[in-house]
C-alpha angles and dihedrals in degrees: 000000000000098000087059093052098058097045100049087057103044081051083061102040087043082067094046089242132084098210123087119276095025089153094058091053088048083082146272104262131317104294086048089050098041092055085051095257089285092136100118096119105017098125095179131098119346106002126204120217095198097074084046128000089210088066086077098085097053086065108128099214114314141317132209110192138170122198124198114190123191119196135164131261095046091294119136134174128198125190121192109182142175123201124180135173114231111206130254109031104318130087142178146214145202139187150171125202122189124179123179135175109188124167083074113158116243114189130169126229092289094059099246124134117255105166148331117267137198146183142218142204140171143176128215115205136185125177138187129188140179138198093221073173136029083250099029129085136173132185145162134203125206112208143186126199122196113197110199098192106159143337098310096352108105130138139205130211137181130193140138131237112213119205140175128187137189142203105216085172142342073277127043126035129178123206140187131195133181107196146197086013109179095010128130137147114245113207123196113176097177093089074069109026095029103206085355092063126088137212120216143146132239113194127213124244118242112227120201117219117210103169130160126187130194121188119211105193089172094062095027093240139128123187127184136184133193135167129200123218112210149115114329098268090043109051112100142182105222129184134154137178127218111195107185114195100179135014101265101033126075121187113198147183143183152178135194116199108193134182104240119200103229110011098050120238116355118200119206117195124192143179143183148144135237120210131184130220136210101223108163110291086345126088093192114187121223114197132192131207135180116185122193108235123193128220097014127094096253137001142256120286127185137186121192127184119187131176119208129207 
């Protein structure tokens, strides 16, 4: 039971954050990343359904991107998601996350080495929205975690997120969110320790999205703003800033201030760039983040590329 024990935690601490489903909090893809994850109400361009499952309908026609992120300590996250607009005023959306660590050192009761370990976990999104007004949109996403933990210690989870956004102008939108409602992790480590095992829960924190956007086309310019509402270590302030100087190039930058448990509060900046490219009949988009990550060696870099039709 130890062994589990420790594991379990180092997963957690390997994420930066001790609740269930830390990676998916760590961000969508890397414009997404670079604007400090504050896109809960942002309704322009490519939209992204996982910060807000209202975000779906304001689609303009459909999106295909694939996300790499590189982190320290032998973490690594890969997003695959699927974005179309539905006429004449729905959309959906679908994702797949998937985090791993992996180099971990297994060792028996002794204390030797025996073999490197890893985990693995993933979440599956959809997502469906609908405009009931020209300004108002709803939407909901249905999700599934699975949790490889290891050997024959996995766990499932199912919950909803919940969102609304609306178009107070062209302009400026505001959005909310409630997310990862009914979900928690059920572990059962008998399958492994047999009467020595154990079965208990660990429920997900639900994290509540207020998020506002305002577009400046005269100055080239788009700002937006979000703050989640959760338990003490996980609320946030988030903003980011896109400046866009020519067609195909995108300049951006981010911060996170969150409200760390024990260190006060820990500000996260981040920046990046989009560019799109003339291929053919494509005009694929190829976007850049770098994330600022405390105590690690290094910090978090994505790349996303994303084809439109």
């Amino acid at each position: 039971m130890k062994t589990f024990s420790l594991l379990l935690m180092l997963c957690s601490v390997s994420f930066a954050q001790s609740y269930p489903g830390s990676f998916a909090r760590i961000g969508l893809n890397a414009k997404g990343m670079s604007l400090g994850n504050s896109l809960s109400a942002v309704t322009t361009g490519n939209v992204y359904s996982f910060y807000n499952p209202a975000l779906a309908s304001f689609q303009d026609g459909g999106s295909v991107s694939a996300s790499v992120a590189l982190l320290s300590l032998d973490r690594q996250l890969n997003v695959l998601t699927y974005t179309q607009g539905v006429k004449p005023t729905a959309g959906i959306s679908l994702g797949i996350i998937n985090a791993t660590v992996s180099n971990i050192d297994g060792r028996d009761n002794d204390g030797v080495h025996t073999t490197n370990l890893s985990t693995s976990e993933n979440l599956f999104y959809f997502s469906f929205s609908n405009r009931f007004m020209e300004k108002l949109s709803l939407g909901v996403s249905l999700k599934m975690y699975y949790y490889k933990l290891y050997s024959s210690l996995t766990s499932t989870s199912i919950g909803f997120d919940f969102g609304g956004v609306y178009q107070l102008s062209n302009s400026f939108s505001i959005g909310v969110a409630a997310t990862d409602i009914g979900e928690s992790y059920h572990w059962d480590s008998s399958k492994l320790y047999g009467t020595d095992g154990s079965n208990f829960s660990t429920p997900f924190p639900h994290v509540f999205r207020i998020g506002a956007a305002y577009n400046l086309p005269q100055y080239d310019l788009s700002v937006s703003a979000q703050y989640d509402i959760a338990p003490a270590p996980l609320s946030a302030l988030r903003a980011g800033i896109e400046f866009t100087p020519l067609d195909v190039l995108a300049l951006r930058a981010g911060l996170s201030a969150g409200n760390e448990q024990y260190v006060g509060t820990k500000v996260t900046p981040s920046f990046g760039f989009g560019a799109k490219l003339a291929f053919l009949d494509f005009t694929p988009e190829i976007n850049y983040a770098y994330v600022f990550e405390p105590f690690t060696p290094y910090g978090i870099q994505t790349l996303t590329l994303i084809f439109g039709f």
